[in-house]
C-alpha positions in Angstrom: 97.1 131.9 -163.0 93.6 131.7 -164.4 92.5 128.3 -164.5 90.8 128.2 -167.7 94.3 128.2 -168.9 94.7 124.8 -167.7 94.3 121.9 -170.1 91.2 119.8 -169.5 91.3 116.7 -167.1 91.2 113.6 -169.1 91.0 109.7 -168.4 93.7 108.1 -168.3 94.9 105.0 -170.5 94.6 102.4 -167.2 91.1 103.9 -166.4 90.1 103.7 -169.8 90.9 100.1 -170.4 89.2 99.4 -166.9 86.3 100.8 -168.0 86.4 98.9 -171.7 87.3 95.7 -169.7 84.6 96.0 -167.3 81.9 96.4 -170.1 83.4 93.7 -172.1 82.9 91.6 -169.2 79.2 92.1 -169.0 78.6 90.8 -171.9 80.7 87.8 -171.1 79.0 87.3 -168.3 75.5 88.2 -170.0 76.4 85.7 -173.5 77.8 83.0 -170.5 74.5 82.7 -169.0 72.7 82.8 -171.7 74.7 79.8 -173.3 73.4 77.6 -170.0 69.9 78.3 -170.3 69.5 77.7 -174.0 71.5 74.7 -173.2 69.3 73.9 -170.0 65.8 74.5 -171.9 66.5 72.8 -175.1 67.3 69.7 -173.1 64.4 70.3 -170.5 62.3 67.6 -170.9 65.8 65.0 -169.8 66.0 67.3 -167.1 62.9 67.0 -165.8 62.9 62.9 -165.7 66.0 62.2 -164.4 65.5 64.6 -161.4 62.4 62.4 -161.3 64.2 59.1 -161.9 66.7 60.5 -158.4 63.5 62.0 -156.7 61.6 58.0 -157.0 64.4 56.3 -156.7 67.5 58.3 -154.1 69.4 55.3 -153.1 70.2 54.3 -156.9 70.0 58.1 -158.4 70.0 60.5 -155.9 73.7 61.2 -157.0 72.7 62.6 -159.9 71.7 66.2 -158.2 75.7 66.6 -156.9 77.2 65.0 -160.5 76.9 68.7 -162.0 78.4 70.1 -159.0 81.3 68.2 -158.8 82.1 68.6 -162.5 82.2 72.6 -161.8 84.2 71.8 -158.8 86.7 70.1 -161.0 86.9 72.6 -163.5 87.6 75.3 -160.5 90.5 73.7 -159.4 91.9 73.9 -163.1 91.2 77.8 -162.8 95.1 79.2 -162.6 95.8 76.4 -165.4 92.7 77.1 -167.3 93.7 81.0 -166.6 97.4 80.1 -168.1 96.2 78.2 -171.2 95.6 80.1 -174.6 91.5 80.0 -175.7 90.7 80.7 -179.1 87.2 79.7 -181.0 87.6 76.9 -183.0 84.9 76.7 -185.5 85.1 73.4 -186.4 83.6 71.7 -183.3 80.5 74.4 -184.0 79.5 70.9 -186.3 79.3 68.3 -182.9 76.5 71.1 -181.5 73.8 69.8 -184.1 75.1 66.6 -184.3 75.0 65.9 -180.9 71.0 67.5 -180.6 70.4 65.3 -184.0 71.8 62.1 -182.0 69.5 63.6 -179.0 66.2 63.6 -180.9 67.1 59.8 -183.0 66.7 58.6 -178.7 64.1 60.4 -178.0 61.7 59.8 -181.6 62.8 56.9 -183.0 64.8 54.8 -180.6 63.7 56.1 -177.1 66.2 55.4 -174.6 66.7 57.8 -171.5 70.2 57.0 -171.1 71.5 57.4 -174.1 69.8 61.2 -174.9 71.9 61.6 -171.7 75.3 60.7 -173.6 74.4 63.2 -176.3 73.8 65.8 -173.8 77.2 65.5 -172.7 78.5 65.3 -175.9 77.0 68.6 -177.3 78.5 70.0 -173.8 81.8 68.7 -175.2 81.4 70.0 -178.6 80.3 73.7 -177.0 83.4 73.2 -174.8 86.0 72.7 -177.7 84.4 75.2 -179.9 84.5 78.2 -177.3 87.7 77.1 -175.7 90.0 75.7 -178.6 92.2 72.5 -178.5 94.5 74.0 -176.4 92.3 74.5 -173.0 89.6 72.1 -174.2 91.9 68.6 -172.7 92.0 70.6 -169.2 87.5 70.1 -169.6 87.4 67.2 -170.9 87.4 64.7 -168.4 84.7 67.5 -165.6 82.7 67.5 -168.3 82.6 63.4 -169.5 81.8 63.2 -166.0 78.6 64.5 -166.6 77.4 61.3 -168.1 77.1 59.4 -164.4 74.0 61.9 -163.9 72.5 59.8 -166.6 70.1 57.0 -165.5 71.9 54.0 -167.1 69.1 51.5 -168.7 67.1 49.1 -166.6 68.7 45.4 -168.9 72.5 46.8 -168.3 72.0 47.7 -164.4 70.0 44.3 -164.3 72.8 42.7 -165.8 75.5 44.3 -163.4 73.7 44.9 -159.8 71.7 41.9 -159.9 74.7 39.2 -159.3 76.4 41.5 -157.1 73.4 41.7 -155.0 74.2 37.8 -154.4 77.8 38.2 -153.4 76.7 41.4 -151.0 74.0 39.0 -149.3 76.1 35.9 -149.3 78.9 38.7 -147.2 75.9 40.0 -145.2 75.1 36.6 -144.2 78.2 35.4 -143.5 79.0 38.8 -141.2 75.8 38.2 -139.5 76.6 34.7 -138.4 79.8 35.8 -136.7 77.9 38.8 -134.3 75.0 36.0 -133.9 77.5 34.1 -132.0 77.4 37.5 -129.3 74.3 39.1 -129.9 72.5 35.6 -129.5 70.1 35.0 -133.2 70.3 32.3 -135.9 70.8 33.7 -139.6 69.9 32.0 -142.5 69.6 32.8 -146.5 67.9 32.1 -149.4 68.7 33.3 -152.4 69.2 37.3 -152.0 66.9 37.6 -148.8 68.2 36.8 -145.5 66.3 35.8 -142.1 67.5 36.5 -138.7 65.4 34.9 -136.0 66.3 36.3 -132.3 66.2 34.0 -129.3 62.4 34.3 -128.4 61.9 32.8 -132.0 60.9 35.9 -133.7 61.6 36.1 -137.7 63.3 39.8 -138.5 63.4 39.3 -142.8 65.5 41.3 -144.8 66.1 42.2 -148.1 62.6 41.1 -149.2 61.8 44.0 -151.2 65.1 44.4 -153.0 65.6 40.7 -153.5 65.4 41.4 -157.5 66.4 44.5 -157.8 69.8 44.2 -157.7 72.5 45.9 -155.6 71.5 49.4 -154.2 74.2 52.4 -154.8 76.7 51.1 -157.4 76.8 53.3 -159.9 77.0 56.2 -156.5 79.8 54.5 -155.8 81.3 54.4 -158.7 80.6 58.4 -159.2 82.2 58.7 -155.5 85.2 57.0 -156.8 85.5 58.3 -160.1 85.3 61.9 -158.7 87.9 61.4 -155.8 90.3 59.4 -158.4 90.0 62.9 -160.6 90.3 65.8 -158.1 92.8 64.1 -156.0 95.2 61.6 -157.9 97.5 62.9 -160.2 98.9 59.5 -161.8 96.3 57.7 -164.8 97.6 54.0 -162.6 96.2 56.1 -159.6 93.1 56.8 -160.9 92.3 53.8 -163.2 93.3 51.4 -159.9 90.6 53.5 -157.3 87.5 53.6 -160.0 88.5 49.5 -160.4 88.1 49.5 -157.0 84.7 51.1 -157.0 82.7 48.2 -157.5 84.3 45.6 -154.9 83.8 48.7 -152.4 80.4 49.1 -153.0 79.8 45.5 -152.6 81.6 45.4 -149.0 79.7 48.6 -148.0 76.2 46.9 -149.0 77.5 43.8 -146.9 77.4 46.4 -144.3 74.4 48.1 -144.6 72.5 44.6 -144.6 74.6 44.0 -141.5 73.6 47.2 -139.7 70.1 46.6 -141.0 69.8 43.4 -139.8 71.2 44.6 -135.7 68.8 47.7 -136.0 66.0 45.0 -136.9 66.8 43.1 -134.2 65.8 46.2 -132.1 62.9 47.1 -134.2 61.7 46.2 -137.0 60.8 49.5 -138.3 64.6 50.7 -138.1 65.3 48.5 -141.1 62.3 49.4 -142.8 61.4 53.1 -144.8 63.1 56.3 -144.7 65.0 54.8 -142.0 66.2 51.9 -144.8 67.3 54.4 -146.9 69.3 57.2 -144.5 71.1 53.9 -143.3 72.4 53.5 -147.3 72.6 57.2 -147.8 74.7 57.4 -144.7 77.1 54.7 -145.8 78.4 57.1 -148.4 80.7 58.7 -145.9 82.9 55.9 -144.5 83.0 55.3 -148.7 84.9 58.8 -148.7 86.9 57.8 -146.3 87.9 54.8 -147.8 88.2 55.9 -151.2 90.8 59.3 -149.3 92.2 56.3 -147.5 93.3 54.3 -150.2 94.0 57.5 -152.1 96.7 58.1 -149.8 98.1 54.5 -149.7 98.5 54.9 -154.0 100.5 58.5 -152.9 102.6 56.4 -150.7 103.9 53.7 -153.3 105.3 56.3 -155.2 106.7 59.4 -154.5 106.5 62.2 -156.9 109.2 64.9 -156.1 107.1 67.2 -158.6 104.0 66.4 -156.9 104.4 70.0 -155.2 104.1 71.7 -159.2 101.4 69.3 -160.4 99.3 71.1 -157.7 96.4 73.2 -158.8 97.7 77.2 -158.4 95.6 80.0 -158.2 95.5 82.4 -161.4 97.5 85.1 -161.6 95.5 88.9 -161.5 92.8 90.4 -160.4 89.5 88.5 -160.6 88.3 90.7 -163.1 91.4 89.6 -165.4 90.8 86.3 -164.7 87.2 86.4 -165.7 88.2 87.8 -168.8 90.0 85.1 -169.7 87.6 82.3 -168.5 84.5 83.2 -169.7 83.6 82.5 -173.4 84.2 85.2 -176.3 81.3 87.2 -176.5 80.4 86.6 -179.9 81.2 82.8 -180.3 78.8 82.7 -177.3 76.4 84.1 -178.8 76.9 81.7 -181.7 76.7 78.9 -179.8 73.0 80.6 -178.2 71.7 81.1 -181.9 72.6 77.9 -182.6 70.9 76.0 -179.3 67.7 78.4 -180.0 67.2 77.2 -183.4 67.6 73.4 -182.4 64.9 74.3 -179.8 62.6 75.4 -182.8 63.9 72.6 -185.0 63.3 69.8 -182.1 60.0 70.9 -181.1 58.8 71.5 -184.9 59.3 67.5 -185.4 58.2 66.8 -182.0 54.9 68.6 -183.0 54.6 67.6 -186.5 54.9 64.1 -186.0 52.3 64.5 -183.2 55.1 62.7 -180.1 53.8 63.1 -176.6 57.2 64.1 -174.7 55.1 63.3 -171.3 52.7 60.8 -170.3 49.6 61.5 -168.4 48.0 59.3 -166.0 44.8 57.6 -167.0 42.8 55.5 -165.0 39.3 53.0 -165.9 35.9 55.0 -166.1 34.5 52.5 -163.5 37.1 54.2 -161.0 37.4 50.2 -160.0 41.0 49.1 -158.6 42.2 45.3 -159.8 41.5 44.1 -156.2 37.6 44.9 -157.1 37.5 42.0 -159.3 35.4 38.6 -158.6 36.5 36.6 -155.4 34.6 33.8 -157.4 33.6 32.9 -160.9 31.7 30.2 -162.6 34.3 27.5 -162.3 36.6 28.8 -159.4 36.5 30.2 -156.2 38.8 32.2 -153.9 40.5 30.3 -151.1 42.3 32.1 -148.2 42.5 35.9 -147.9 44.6 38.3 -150.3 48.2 38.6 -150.1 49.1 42.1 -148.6 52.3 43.3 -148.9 54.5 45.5 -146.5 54.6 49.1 -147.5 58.7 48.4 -148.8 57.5 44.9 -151.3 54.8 47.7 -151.8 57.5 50.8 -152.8 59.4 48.3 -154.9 56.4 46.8 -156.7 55.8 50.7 -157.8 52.3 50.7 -157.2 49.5 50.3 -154.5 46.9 48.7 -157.3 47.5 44.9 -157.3 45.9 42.3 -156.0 47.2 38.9 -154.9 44.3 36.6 -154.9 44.1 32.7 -154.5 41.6 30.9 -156.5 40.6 27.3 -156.5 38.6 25.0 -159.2 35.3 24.5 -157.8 34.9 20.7 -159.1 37.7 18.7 -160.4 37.3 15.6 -163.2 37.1 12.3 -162.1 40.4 11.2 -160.5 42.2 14.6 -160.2 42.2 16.8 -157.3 41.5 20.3 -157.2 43.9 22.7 -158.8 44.5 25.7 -157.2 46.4 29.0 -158.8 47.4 32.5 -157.4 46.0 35.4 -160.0 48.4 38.6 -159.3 47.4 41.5 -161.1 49.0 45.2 -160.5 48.3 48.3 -162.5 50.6 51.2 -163.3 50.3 54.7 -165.1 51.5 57.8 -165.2 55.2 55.9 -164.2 58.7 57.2 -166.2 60.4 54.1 -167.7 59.1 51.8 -165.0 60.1 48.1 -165.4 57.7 45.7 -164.4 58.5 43.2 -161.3 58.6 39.4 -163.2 59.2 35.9 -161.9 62.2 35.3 -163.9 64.2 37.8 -161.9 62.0 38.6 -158.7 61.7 34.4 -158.1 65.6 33.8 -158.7 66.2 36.5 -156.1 64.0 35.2 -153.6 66.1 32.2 -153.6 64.2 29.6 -156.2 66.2 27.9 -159.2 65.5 28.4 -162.8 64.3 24.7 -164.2 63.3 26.0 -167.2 64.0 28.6 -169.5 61.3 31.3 -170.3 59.2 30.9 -173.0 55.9 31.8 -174.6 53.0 29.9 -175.1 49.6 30.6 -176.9 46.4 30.9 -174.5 43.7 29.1 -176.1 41.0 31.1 -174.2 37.1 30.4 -174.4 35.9 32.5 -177.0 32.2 31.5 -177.7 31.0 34.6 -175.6 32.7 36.7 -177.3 31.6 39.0 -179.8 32.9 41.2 -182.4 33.1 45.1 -182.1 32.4 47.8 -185.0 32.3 51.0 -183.3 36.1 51.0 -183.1 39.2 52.6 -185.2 39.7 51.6 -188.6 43.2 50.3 -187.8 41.6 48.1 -185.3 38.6 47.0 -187.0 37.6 43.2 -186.8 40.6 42.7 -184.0 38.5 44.3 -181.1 35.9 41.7 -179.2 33.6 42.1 -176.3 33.0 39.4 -173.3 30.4 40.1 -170.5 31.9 40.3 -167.1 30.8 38.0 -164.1 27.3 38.4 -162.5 29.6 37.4 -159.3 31.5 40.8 -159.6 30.5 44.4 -159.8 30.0 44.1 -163.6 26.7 42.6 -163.7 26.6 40.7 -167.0 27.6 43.9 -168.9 30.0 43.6 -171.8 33.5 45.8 -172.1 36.1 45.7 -174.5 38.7 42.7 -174.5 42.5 44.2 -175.4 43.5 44.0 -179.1 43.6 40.3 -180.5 42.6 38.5 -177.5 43.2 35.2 -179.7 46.4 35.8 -179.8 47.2 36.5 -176.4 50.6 34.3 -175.3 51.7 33.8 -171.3 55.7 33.8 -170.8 55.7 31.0 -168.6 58.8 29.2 -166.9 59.2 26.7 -164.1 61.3 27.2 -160.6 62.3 24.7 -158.1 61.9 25.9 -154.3 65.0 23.7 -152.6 63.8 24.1 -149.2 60.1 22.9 -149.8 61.2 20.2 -152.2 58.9 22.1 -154.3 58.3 23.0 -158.6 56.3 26.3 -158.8 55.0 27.0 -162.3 54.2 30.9 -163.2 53.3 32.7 -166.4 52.5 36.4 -167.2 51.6 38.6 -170.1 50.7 42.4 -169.9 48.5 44.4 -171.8 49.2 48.0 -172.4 47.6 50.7 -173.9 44.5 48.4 -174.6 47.2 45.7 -176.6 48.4 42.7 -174.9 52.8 41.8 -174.4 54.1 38.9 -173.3 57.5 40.5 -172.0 58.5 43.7 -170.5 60.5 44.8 -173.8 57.2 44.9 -175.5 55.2 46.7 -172.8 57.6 49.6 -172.8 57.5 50.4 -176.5 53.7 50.0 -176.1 52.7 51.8 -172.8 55.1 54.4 -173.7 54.4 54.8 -177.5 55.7 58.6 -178.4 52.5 59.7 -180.0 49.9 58.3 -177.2 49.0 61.1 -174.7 48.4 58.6 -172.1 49.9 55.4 -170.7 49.1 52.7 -168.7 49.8 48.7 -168.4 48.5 45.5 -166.2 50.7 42.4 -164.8 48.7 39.7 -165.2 50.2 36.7 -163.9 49.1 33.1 -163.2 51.3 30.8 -160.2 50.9 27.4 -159.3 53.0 24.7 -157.5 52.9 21.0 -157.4 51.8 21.1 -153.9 48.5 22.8 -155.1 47.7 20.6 -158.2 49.7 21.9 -160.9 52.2 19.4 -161.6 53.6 20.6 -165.4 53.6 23.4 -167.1 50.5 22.1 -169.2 48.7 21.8 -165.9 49.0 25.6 -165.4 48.6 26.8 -168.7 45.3 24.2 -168.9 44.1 26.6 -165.2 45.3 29.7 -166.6 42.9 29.1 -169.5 40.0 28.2 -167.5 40.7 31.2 -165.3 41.1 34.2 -167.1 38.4 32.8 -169.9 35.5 33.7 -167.2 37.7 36.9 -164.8 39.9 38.3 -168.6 35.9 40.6 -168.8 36.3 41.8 -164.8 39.8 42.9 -165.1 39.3 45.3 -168.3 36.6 46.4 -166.2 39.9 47.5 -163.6 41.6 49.1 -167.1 41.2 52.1 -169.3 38.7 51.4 -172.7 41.8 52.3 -174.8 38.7 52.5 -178.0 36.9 55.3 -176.2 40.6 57.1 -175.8 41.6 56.5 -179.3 38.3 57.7 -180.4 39.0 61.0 -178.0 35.5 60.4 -175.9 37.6 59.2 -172.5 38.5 60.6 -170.1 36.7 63.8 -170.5 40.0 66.0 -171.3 41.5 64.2 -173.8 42.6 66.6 -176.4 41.7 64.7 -179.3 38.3 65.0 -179.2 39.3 68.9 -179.9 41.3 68.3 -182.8 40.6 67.3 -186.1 42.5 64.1 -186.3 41.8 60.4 -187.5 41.2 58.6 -184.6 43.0 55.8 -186.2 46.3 57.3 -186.3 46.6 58.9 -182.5 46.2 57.9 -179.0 
């Protein structure tokens, strides 16, 4: 038989639909990945700073780098339910996509808040969730992908709020475990306030807890995280979960009580095993027994009640090849590519008013043209004179303080009227640029967790400084004209008599001051502060961030400035140091803008050398 005779070989039906299948997958795949980068680089810039916020700062954030990961561990235990469940597009959610990057750019323009652009990250992940999965699978993503939003760095005044008094219960528990090993490892432990003290029997002083003492209690919201994820992948029961996340908190409290505890031993050995890297593996490490606890009590909740269907309720694997599965996970090709359109052109629309209103998404470092640090400035002055050597911290106090440019520096009036002694004051100033949302270190929480009372309530008061040197500046911007003096500087200081730049209304500069009582010295200490940022002066840490970190200023910097006294040294009222703060900074206020940026030569575009806005045809009065 001739084989020409023979019909032709054709493909049949199953290798045709493979083939169809296989290129329909693809594109899935192709349109899937596309969805996550739009997604990734329209949101960027959050990116970028809160892997900075967990790179700075690992013991409080450094979850944040596994929170995606567990969330697409979550969702791939749901595969054979997510396989089983019916997608479809549902084209009304396509709305929460804008909405969400609208809510995005209100907290980053006009209401900058880190945390919050977080939450509307998550909820344009939600609303890209519904609108390529449907109603029907999107309940089985909900709660992976709301727990998104503990990668987001929560707010400095909320975590203040929460970590900061249960700092005090994990010291008081540290202290109180420490007593009962002193008994056999032969030391004395004392507190005061959040720091505690263990002194070994040859009389030797071990501190700890100094440098965290006001920032309140490391690793809660990792805890929480921890919990939250274990009460999610392994309880099935809402009583189950709810119960374990409750139980977050107290269990990060007694795991704290335990790292101060282990701190404290390892001290006791040496000094630098409780201090540095070595501080912060012993907290990292700590997350282990946590898992273990949370598993264990996981297991006790499994034990009240037993669920005959518990078996069912188990996650199954999906039914098929991986190919069919694929198919049915991934997003429709062309909603996906919807969903990329739409991400793409709220790039374009997010950068157009990001550009057209001139918003600096990133802050660069800036430091003075006299390349001078604060500690530079006049160890003596007309009227006073240093007394003592300057206060240098330990490389931790250092780490928390968030910068290595301060100065802590006692002064002392040379001559005192007639019937009143000398009044002496300590002048701390530290500088900071270049920083993401850093909070500055004040006495109203840093004092409080060293152990001192609160007598009275912060408040501001007016510095009536000596202004007859003083003299007022033209060559500045319009918007600043006739609020912009000069002072000369000290001919006791580097300065030599030469005038600078006083911030913006110096008249009107006002010192937060409040009083604190130090039981064990049977002692009032006095201390006021005010900042000045971006060549403008704050008297609170609210004020400083909307003005170091104004959206349309290329650079950012700000200065502490803060004033102490106690009744031991002269300074008996609050009058009394308001009177030596006065005195003070009238004659040292010149030598410490000499420390600071010119904020007029930046605003003008002629400092430093690359500022952009001497290259564009701007009104100096209107950018920074």
């Amino acid at each position: 038989m001739d084989t020409r005779d023979l019909p032709a070989k054709t493909a049949g039906p199953n290798q045709s639909d493979t083939s169809a299948s296989t290129h329909h997958l693809r594109w899935q795949i192709v349109a899937s990945v596309l969805v996550l980068v739009c997604f990734c680089a329209l949101f960027w810039e959050w990116l970028y700073r809160q892997h900075q916020f967990s790179l700075n700062q690992i013991e409080d954030w450094g979850h944040a780098w596994f929170v995606p990961v567990i969330a697409g561990y979550m969702i791939w235990l749901k595969r054979g339910e997510l396989a089983g469940k019916q997608r479809s597009v549902f084209w009304p959610a396509i709305a929460i996509i804008p909405a969400s990057v609208a809510i995005y750019i209100t907290f980053v323009i006009w209401f900058s808040n880190h945390m919050f652009q977080g939450y509307a990250i998550v909820l344009a992940a939600l609303g890209t969730a519904l609108f390529l999965y449907g109603p029907r699978v999107f309940p089985l993503l909900l709660l992976p992908i709301g727990y998104l939003g503990f990668a987001a760095k929560i707010s400095q005044r909320p975590m203040e709020i929460l970590t900061f008094r249960l700092q005090r219960f994990a010291a008081v528990g540290a202290e109180m475990l420490l007593e009962v090993l002193g008994i056999f490892f032969g030391y004395s432990t004392s507190r005061l306030g959040n720091t505690l003290e263990l002194v070994d029997g040859d009389g030797i002083s071990h501190p700890l807890n100094v440098a965290e003492a006001c920032s309140g209690m490391r690793m809660v919201i990792a805890f929480l995280a921890l919990g939250t994820a274990v009460a999610l992948i392994v309880c099935k029961k809402w009583w189950q979960r709810v119960i374990l996340i409750a139980l977050s908190v107290p269990l990060a409290v007694g795991l704290n009580v335990v790292r101060v505890t282990v701190l404290g031993l390892l001290s006791l050995i040496n000094d630098k095993l409780a201090q540095g890297e070595a501080h912060s593996i012993v907290g990292i490490l700590l997350l282990i027994p946590g898992l273990g606890l949370f598993f264990g009590l996981t297991w006790v909740l499994n034990r009240i009640v037993i669920d005959s269907n518990a078996d069912s309720t188990k996650s199954t694997k999906p039914a098929g090849s991986v190919r069919a599965w694929a198919l049915r996970a991934l997003p429709p090709t062309r909603a996906a590519i919807t969903v990329v359109c739409l991400l793409l052109v709220s790039r374009i629309v997010f950068y157009g008013t990001v550009k057209s209103l001139r918003i600096q998404l990133q802050k660069d470092p800036i430091y003075p043209a006299s390349g001078q640090a604060v500690s530079t400035i006049p160890r003596e002055t007309t009227s006073w004179v240093q007394i003592g050597i300057d206060q240098v911290e330990s490389s931790e106090v250092v780490e928390e303080l968030g910068t290595q440019n301060y100065v802590s520096r006692n002064y002392e009036e040379k001559h005192a009227p007639e019937g009143r002694e000398k009044r002496a004051v300590q002048l701390h100033v530290s500088y900071y640029t270049g920083q993401i949302d850093t909070v500055p270190h004040v006495p109203d929480r840093c004092f409080i967790g060293g152990g001192m009372g609160l007598k009275t309530a912060m408040h501001n008061v007016p510095l009536n400084l000596n202004i007859s040197r003083w003299m007022l500046d033209d060559d500045v911007p319009e918007d600043w004209a006739g609020r912009i003096y000069t002072a000369p500087t000290s001919y006791f200081g580097s300065g030599n008599g030469n005038r600078v730049r006083l911030p913006l209304d110096p008249e009107h500069i006002e010192l937060r001051l409040g009083s604190f009582t130090e039981a064990q010295r049977d002692e009032t200490v006095i201390a006021g502060y005010f900042f000045i940022a971006n060549g403008q002066v704050a008297a609170s840490p609210d004020q400083v961030r909307l003005m170091a970190f104004n959206l349309t200023d290329t650079y950012a910097y700000y200065a502490k400035i803060q004033v102490t006294g106690s009744s031991t040294r002269g300074i008996q009222t609050e009058d009394d140091l308001v009177e030596a703060a006065e005195g003070l900074l009238s004659e040292i206020l010149p030598d410490i803008m000499l420390c600071l940026p010119d904020w007029v030569e930046v605003k003008f575009g002629r400092y430093p050398p690359e500022n952009t806005l001497k290259e564009q045809n701007t009104d100096p009065a209107s950018a920074g």
